[in-house]
Each structure stands twice: as C-alpha cells, then as structure tokens.
VEXLONU-500174 format. One record per atom (N, C-alpha, C, O): x negated, y, z negated; residue in three letters. Coordinates in steps of 0.1 Angstrom, whole numbers, plus 5000, padded with zeros to 4 digits. Layout:
residues N
XYZALA/...
//
This chain:
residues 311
816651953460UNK/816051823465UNK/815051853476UNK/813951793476UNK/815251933485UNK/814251983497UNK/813052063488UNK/811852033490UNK/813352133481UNK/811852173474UNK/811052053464UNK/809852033461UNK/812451973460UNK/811251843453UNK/810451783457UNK/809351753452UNK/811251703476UNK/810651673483UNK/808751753490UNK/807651703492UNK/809251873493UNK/808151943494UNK/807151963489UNK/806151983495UNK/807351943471UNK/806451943461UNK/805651803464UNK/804451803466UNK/806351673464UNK/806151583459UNK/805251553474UNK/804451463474UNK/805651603485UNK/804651583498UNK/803051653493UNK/801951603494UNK/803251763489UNK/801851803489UNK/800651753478UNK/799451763478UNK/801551683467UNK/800951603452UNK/800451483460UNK/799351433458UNK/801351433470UNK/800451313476UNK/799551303486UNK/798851213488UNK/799651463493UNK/798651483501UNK/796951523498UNK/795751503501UNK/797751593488UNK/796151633477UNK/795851473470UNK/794651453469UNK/796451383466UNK/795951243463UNK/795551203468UNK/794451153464UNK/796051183483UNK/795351133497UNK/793651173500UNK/792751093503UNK/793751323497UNK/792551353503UNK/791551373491UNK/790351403495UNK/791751353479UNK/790651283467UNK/790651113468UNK/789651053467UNK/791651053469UNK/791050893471UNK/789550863482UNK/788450813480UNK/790750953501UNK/790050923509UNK/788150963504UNK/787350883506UNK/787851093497UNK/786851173497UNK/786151083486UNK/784951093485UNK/786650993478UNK/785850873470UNK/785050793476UNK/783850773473UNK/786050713487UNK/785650613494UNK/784350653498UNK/783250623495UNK/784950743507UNK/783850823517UNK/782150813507UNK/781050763508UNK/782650873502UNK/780950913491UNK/780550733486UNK/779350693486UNK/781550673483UNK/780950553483UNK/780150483498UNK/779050423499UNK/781150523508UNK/780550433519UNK/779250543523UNK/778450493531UNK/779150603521UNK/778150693525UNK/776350643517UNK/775250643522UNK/776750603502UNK/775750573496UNK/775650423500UNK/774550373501UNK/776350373501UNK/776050223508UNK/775150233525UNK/774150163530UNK/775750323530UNK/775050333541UNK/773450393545UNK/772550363553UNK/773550473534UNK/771950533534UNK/770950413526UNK/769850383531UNK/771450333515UNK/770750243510UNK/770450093519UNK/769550013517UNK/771550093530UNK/771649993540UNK/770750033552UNK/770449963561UNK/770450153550UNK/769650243565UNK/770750183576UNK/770250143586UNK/771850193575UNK/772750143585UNK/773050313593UNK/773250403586UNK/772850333605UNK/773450463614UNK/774150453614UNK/774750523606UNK/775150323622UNK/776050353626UNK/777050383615UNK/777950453618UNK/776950333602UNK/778050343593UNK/778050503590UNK/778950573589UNK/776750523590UNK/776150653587UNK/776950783597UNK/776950893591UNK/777350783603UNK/777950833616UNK/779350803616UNK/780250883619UNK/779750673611UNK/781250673611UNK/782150783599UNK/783250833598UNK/780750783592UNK/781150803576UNK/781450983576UNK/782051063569UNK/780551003587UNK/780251163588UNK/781551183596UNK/782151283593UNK/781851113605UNK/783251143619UNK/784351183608UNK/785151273609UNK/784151083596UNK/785751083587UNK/785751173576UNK/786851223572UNK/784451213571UNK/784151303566UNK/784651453569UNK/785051523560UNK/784651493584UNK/784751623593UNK/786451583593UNK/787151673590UNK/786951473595UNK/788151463595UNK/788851533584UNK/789651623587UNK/788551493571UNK/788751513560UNK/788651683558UNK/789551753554UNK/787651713561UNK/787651843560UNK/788351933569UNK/788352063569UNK/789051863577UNK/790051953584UNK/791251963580UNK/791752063576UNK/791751863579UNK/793051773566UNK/792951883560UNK/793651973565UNK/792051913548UNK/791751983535UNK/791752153541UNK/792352223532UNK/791452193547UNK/791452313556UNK/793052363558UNK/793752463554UNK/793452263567UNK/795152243574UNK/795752293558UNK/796052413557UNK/795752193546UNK/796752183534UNK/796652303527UNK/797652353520UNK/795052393530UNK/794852493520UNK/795652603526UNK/796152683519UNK/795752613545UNK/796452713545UNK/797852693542UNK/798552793539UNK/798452573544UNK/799552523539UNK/800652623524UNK/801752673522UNK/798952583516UNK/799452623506UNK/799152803504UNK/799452873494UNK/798752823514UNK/799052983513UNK/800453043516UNK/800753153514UNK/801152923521UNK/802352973530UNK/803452993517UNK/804452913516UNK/803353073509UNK/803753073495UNK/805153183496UNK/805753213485UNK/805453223506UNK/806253383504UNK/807853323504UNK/807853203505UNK/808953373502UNK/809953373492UNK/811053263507UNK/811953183505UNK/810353313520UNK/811253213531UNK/810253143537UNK/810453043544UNK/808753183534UNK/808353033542UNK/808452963549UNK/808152953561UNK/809052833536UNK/809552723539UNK/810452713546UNK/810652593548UNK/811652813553UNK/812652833557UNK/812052763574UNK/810852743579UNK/813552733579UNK/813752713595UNK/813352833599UNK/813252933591UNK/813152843615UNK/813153003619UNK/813953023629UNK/814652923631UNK/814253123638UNK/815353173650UNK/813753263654UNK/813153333646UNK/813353213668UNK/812253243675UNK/812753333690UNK/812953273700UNK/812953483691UNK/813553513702UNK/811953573711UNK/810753603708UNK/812853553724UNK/811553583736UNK/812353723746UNK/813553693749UNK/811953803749UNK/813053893757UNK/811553923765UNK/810453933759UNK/811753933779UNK/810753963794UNK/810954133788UNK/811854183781UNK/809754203796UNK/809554313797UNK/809854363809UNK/810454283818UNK/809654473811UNK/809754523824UNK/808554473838UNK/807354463839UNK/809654473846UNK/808554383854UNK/809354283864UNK/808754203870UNK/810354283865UNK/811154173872UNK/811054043869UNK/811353983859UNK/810753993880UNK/810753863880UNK/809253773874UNK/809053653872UNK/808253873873UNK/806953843870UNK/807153863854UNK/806453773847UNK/807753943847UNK/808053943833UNK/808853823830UNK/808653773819UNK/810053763840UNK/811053673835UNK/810153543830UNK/809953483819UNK/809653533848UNK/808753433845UNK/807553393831UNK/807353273828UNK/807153473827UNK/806253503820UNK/807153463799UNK/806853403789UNK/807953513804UNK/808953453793UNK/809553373794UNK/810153343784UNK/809653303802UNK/810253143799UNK/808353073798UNK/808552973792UNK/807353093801UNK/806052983803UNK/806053023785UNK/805952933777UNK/806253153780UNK/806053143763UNK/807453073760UNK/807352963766UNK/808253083756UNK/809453003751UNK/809252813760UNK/809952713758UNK/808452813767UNK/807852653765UNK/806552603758UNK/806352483755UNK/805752723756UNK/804352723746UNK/805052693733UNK/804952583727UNK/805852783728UNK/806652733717UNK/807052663713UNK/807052623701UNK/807652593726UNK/808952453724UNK/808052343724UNK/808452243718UNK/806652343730UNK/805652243731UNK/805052233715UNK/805052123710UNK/804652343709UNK/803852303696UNK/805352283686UNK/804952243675UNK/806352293686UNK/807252293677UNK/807552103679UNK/807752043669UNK/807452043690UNK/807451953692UNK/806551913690UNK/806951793687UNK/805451923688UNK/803551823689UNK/803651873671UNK/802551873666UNK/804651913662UNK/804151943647UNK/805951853644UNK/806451853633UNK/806651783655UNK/807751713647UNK/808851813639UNK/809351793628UNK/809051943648UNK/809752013645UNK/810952003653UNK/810851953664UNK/812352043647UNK/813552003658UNK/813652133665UNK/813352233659UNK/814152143679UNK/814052263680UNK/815552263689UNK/815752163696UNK/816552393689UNK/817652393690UNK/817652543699UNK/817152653696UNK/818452483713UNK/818652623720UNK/820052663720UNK/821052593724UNK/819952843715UNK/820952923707UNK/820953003717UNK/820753103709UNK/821053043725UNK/820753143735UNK/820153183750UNK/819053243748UNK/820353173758UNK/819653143774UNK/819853283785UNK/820753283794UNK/819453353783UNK/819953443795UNK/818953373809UNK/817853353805UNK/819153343820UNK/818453293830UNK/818053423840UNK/819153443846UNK/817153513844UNK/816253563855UNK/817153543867UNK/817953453870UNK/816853663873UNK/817453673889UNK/817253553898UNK/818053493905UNK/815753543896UNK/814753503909UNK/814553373899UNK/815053273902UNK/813853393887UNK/813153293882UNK/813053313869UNK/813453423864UNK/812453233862UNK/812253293839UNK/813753303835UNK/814753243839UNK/813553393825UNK/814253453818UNK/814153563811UNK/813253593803UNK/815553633814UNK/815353773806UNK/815153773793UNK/814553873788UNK/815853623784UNK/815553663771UNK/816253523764UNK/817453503767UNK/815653443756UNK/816253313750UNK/816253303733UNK/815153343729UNK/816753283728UNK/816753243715UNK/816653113712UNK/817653053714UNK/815553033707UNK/815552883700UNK/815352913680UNK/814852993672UNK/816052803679UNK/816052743663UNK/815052643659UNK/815352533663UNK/813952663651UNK/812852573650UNK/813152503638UNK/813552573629UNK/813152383634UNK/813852363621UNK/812952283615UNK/812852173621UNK/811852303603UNK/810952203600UNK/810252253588UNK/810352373588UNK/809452193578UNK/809452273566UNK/807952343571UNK/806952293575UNK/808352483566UNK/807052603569UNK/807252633583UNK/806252683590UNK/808052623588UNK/808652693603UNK/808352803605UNK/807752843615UNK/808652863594UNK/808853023598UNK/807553123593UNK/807153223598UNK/807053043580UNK/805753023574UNK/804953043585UNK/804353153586UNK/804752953593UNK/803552923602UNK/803553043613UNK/802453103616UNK/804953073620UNK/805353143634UNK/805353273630UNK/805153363638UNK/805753293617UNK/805853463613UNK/805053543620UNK/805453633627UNK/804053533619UNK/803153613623UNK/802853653647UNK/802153713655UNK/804153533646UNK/803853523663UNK/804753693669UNK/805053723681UNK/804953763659UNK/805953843664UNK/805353973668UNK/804454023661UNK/805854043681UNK/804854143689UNK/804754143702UNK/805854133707UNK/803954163710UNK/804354173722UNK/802754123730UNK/801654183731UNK/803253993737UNK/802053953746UNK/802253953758UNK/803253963764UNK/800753953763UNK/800354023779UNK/799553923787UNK/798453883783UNK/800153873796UNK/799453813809UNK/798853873819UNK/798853993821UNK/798253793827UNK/797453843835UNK/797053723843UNK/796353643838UNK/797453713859UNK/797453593865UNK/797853683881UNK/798353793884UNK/797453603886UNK/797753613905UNK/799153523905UNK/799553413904UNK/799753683908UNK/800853633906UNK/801953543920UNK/802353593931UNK/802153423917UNK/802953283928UNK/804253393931UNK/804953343940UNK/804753503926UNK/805653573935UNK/805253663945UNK/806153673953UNK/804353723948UNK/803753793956UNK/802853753970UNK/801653733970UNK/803653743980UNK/803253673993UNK/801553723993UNK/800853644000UNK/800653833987UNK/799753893991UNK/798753843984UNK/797653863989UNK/798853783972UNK/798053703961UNK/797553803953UNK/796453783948UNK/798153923951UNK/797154023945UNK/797453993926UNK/797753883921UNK/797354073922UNK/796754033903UNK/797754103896UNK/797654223896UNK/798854043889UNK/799854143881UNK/799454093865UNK/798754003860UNK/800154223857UNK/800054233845UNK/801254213840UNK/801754323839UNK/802054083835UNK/803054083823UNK/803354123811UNK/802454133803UNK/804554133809UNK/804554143792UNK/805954113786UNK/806854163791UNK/806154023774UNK/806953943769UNK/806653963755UNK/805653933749UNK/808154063749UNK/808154013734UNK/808553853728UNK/809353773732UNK/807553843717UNK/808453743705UNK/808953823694UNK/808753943692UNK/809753733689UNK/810153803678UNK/811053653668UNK/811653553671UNK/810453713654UNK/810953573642UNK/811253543637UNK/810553443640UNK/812053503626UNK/812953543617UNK/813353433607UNK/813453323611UNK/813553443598UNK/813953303589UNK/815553303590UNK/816453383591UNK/815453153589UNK/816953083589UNK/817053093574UNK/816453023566UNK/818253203572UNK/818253183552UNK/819453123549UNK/820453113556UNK/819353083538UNK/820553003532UNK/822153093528UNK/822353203523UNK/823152993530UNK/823853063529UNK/824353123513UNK/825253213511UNK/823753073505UNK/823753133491UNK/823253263494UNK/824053333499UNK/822353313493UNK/821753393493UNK/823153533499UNK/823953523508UNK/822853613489UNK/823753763488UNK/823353843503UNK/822253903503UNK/824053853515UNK/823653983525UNK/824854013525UNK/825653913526UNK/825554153524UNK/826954233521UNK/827054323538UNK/826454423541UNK/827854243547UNK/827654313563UNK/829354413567UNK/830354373573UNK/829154473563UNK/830354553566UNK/830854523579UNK/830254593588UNK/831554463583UNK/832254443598UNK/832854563601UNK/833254543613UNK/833054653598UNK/833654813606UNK/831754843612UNK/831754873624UNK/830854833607UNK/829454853608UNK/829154723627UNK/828354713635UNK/830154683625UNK/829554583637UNK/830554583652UNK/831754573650UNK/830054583662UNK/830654573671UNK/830654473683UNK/829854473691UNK/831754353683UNK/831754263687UNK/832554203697UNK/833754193696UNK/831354153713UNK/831854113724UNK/831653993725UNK/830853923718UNK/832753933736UNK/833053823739UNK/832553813756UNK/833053913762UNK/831953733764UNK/831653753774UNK/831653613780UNK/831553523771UNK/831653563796UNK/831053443801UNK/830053363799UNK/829053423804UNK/829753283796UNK/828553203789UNK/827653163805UNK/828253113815UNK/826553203806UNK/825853213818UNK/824653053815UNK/824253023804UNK/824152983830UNK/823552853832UNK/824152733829UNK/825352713829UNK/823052643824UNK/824052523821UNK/824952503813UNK/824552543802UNK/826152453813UNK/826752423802UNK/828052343802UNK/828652313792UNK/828252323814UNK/829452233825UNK/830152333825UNK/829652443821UNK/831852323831UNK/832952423834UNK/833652483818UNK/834152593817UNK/833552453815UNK/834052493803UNK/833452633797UNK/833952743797UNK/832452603793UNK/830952673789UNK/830852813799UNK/830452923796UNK/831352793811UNK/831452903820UNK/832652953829UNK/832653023839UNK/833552903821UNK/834952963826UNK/835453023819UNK/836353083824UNK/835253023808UNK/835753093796UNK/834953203790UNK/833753203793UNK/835453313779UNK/834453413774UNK/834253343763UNK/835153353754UNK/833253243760UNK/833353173748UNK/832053243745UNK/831753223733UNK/831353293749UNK/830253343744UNK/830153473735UNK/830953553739UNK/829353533721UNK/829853613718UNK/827853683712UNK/826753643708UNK/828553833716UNK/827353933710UNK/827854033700UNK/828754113702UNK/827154003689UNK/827254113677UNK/826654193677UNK/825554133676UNK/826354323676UNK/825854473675UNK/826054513662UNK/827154543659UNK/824954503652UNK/825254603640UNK/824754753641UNK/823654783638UNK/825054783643UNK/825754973645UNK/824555083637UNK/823855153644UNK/824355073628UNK/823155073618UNK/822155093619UNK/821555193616UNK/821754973624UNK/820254883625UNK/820154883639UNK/818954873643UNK/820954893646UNK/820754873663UNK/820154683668UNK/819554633678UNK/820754623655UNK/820154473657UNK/821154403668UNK/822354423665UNK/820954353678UNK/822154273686UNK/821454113687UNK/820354073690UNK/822654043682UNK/822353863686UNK/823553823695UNK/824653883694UNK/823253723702UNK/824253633707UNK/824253513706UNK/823253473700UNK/825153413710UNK/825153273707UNK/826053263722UNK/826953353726UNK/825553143731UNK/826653103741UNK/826352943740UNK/826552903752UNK/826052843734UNK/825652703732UNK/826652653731UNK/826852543738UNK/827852713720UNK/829152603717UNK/829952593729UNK/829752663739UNK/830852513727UNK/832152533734UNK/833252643732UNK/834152683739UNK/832852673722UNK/834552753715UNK/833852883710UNK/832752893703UNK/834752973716UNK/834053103707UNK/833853103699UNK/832953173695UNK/834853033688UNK/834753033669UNK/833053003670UNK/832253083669UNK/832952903672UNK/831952843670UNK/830752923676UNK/829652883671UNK/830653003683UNK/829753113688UNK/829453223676UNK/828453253670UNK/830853263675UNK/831053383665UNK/830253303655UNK/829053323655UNK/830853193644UNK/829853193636UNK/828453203633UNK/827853253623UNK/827953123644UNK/826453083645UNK/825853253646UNK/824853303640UNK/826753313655UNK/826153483655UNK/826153553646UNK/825253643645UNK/826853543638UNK/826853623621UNK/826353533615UNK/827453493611UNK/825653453611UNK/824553353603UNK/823553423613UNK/822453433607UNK/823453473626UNK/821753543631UNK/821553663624UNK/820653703618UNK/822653713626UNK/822353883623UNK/822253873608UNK/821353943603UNK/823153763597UNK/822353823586UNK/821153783581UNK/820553823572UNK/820753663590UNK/819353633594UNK/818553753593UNK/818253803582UNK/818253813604UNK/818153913610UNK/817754073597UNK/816654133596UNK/819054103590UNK/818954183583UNK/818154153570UNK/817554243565UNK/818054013565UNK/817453953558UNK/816053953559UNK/815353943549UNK/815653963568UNK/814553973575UNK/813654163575UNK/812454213574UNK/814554193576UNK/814154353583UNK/814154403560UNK/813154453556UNK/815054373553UNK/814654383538UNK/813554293534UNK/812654353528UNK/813454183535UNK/812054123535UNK/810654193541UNK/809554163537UNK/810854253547UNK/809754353557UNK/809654493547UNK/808454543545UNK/810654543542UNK/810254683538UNK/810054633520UNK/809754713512UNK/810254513516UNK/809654433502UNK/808254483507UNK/807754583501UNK/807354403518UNK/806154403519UNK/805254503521UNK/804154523516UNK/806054603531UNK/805754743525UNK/805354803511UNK/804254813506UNK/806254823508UNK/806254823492UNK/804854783485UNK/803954863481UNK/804854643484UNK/804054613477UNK/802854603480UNK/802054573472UNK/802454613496UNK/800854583501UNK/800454733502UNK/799254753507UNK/801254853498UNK/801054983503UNK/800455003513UNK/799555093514UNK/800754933522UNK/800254943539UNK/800754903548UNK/801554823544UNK/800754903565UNK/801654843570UNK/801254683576UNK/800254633583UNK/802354633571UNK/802554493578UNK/802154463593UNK/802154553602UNK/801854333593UNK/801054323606UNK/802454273616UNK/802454253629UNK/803854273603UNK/805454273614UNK/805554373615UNK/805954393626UNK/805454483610UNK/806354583603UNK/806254693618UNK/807254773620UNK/805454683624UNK/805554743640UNK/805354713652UNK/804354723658UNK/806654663657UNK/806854603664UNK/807254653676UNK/808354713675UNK/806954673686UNK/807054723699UNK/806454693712UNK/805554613713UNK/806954753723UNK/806054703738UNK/804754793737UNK/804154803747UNK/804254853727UNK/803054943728UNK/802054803719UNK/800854773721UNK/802654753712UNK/802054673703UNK/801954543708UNK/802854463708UNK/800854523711UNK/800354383717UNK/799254293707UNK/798354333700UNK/799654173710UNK/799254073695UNK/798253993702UNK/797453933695UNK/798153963716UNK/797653863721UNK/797653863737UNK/798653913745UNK/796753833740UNK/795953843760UNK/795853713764UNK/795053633759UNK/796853693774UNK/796453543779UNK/795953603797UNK/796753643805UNK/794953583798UNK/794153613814UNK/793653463819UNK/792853383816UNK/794353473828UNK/794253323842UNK/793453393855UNK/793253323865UNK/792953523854UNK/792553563867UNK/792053743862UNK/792753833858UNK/791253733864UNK/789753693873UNK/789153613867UNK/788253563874UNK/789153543851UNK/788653493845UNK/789753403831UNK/790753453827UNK/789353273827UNK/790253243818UNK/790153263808UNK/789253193803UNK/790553333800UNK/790753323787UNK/791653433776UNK/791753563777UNK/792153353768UNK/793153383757UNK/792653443747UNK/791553393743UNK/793153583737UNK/792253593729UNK/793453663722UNK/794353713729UNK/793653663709UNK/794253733697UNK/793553853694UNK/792353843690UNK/794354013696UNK/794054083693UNK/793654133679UNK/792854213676UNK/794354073671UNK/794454113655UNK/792954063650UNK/792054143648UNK/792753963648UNK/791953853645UNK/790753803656UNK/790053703652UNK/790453853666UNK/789753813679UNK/789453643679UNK/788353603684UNK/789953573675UNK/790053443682UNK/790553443698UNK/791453493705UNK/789553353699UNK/789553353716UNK/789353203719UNK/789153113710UNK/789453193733UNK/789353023736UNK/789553053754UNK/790353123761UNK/788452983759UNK/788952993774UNK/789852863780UNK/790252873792UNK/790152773775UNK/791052673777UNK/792652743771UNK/793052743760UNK/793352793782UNK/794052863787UNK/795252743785UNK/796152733777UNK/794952623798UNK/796152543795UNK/796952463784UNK/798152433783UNK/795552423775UNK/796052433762UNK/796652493754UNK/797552433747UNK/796352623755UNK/797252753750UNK/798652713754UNK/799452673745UNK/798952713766UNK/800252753771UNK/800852583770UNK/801952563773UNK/800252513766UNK/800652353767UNK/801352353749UNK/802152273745UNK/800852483741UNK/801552493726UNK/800552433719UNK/800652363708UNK/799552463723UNK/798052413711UNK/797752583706UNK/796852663709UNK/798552603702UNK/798352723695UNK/797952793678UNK/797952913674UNK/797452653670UNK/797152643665UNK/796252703657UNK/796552723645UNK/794652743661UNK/794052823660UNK/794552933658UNK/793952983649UNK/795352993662UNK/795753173660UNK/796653183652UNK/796853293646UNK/797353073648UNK/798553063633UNK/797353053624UNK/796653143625UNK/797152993619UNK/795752963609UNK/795053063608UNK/794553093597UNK/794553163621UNK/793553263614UNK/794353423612UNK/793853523608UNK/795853403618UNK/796653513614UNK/796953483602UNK/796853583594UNK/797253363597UNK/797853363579UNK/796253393571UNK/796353463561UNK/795153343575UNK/794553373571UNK/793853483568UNK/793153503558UNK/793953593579UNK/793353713578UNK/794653793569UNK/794453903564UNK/795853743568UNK/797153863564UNK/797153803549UNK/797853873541UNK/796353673543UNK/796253643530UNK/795253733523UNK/795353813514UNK/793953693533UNK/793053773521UNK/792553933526UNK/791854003519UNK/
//
C-alpha cells in the first residue's frame, strides 16, 4: 500500500505539471495577442515555478535505489576539539532537524549524549518520510567549520569538525542473520532529559557488534526492553547498510562517494569568519548565505549530490 501510494503521488504530480504547462501556454498566447505585460510576466513567474516543480520531481525520480524510499537513522558524533566540536554538532543535528521539518518529515530522537560545557558529543535522530534516506544519503562524511569561536574569551578563529553519518530504516521482513555471541551488550544510565526514571535506572542500552566494530545505543524509552529493541532494529539497520555499500562497489567498479568515510574525509565547509560562505566539496556548490544553511535550507547540495552520483 505505501508503494501504491507513492506510485499514485507521482502519476498525479506528473498530471499536475502537464495540465498546469497547458494552461500556461494558453495564457501566454492570450497575453502576447492582448499585448498585456503584466499577464505577460505573471505567466513567466509561473512558468519558472513550474520548472522548478519539474526539476524537484525529476530528481525525485532518480531516487530509484532498493532503500530510498526508506525512513533514515541520521547520526552526528563531534570531533576532537572539546567543546568547540560539541558545539558545532549539536548547530548540524538542528540544520537537520530544521529541513526535515520545512519538507513535513517526522523526526524522532533516539539518542542524546549532551557535551561537558555545551553541544554534544554525539545524537542519533529518526527521519521518517518517503525518500528520507534517498535524499540525506549522500549527507554522510565529515564537515568543517570555521567561526570565531563564543568559547574563547580572546575572540581568536577555531576550526571544527563533526561527522554525519546515514542509514536506512529497513523493514522488518527483510533477511539480516546477527549472531548474538558476535555482539556485546551494555546497559548503562540514561544521561539529560528524561524525568527520574529515565535517569535512575540503567535503562539505557549499547550494542557492539564485534565484527564490524559498529556500536548503537538507544536511551529514549522507559524500560530497557524497550531500548534493547529499538538497538537491534539500528545495528541491523546499520549492517544492512554497510552490504548495501559493498553491492555498490561491485557494480559501479569504483568507489562510492559513502564508501569512505572518515575524519580525513570532508564533504562540506561551512566558514562564518573571515568571510561567509558554505561550499560542498564534492560538487563545489557554494552559497554565501550561511544562515540559511544552518537554518536546514540545505537543499541545493542534496540535489546536486544525487545528481552528480546519478550521472
């Protein structure tokens, strides 16, 4: 039913935008035979509309790969750097939480570690909306700031750095076989808000697969059951993900623009000082409206990553 729906959204969106593009060409020849401007001008505003619409759907329809359409599990972990990295990772895990919001995505926090001073060392959110993961895949890597940094009594100029990292929310049909002797699993105090319960108890739990060196946690629920589960639904997220990655291998015989992932590997420059501007390494899109950026108008750089890793 979720894929009929999906289908049957894009059959009316492509209907949408051949009616609208009729009209249009009608009001357009009414207008030039009217010598009317202003209609002339209205006609062109809706026109450019339309061709963004049509722009938006086509990369849409590139978003064609086997999870896609899938929800995603979006993690952010600070780099080295103290409180200038924490910080710097919680301002991305709200760029996120902003456009996941401004596109009517639900978005669900699964994980919180909170910073000494300030930020955070490392959060996990759940984006849930169709092409979630489709869209954000490509956000995964390691970005760098650059700002006068508000911790430093002296005002001098630091350099940050904060992994993302992405992953599709898969269904539970889907075959992953996780040997539990392969995994190692703690229970610990659930750390920030959560009332007394939430932090009086070890309801929180971290899985380690042994293997892979992959670790998730969950501390949201009340009840550790309820931890444990949501944590083994990440990891085989997780592993689902890391076989998905060496598919692509495979078949692009080259490497993936996920496939290396590290603090050496940087995706994106956001600079507030000496000068503003944001720019995507992969793809060199740039933009000096900075606040935007970090407000989750991040747009532009989904769009020309799917587009440059399509064709």
């Amino acid at each position: 039913m979720s894929e009929k729906t999906a289908l049957e959204e894009k059959l009316q969106n492509y209907e949408h935008l051949c009616h609208s593009l009729d009209e249009m060409s009608e009001m357009a020849v009414l207008a030039e035979e009217d010598g009317d401007e202003a209609l002339q001008a209205d006609v062109m505003a809706q026109l450019e509309s339309l061709k963004q619409n049509a722009k938006h759907q086509e990369l849409e329809a590139l978003l064609s790969g086997e999870v896609d359409a899938n929800d995603t599990y979006l993690e952010v972990h600070a780099g080295s750097g103290g409180t200038e990295a924490q910080d710097w990772a919680e301002m991305l895990l709200r760029m996120y939480t902003r456009w996941a919001e401004q596109h009517a995505y639900k978005v669900e926090y699964i994980e919180e570690t909170e910073g000494e001073v300030a930020g955070l060392k490392s959060a996990t959110i759940k984006i849930s909306g169709h092409n979630a993961y489709g869209w954000l895949k490509s956000e995964s890597g390691v970005h760098r700031l650059v700002r006068i940094s508000p911790f430093d009594s002296a005002g001098r100029r630091h350099t940050s750095f904060a992994s993302i990292g992405v992953y599709p929310v898969v269904d539970d049909d889907i075959e992953i076989n996780i040997n539990e002797a392969d995994c190692r699993v703690d229970t610990y105090r659930a750390s920030g808000a959560g009332g007394q319960h939430i932090n009086k108890t070890d309801s929180a739990v971290r899985i380690t697969h042994i293997p892979t060196g992959i670790v998730v946690q969950c501390q949201t629920q009340r009840s550790q059951f309820q931890n444990r589960e949501s944590a083994w639904k990440m990891l085989k997220s997780r592993l689902y993900e890391m076989e998905l990655k060496k598919r692509e291998q495979k078949e692009q015989d080259m490497r993936d623009a996920q496939g290396d992932i590290g603090w050496g590997y940087q995706i994106r420059s956001y600079v507030l000082q000496p000068y503003k501007m944001v720019k995507d390494l992969r793809t060199e899109v740039e933009t000096s409206d900075c606040k935007a950026v970090l407000d989750g108008d991040i747009d532009m750089f989904l769009s020309a990553a799917l587009a440059a890793k399509v064709g």
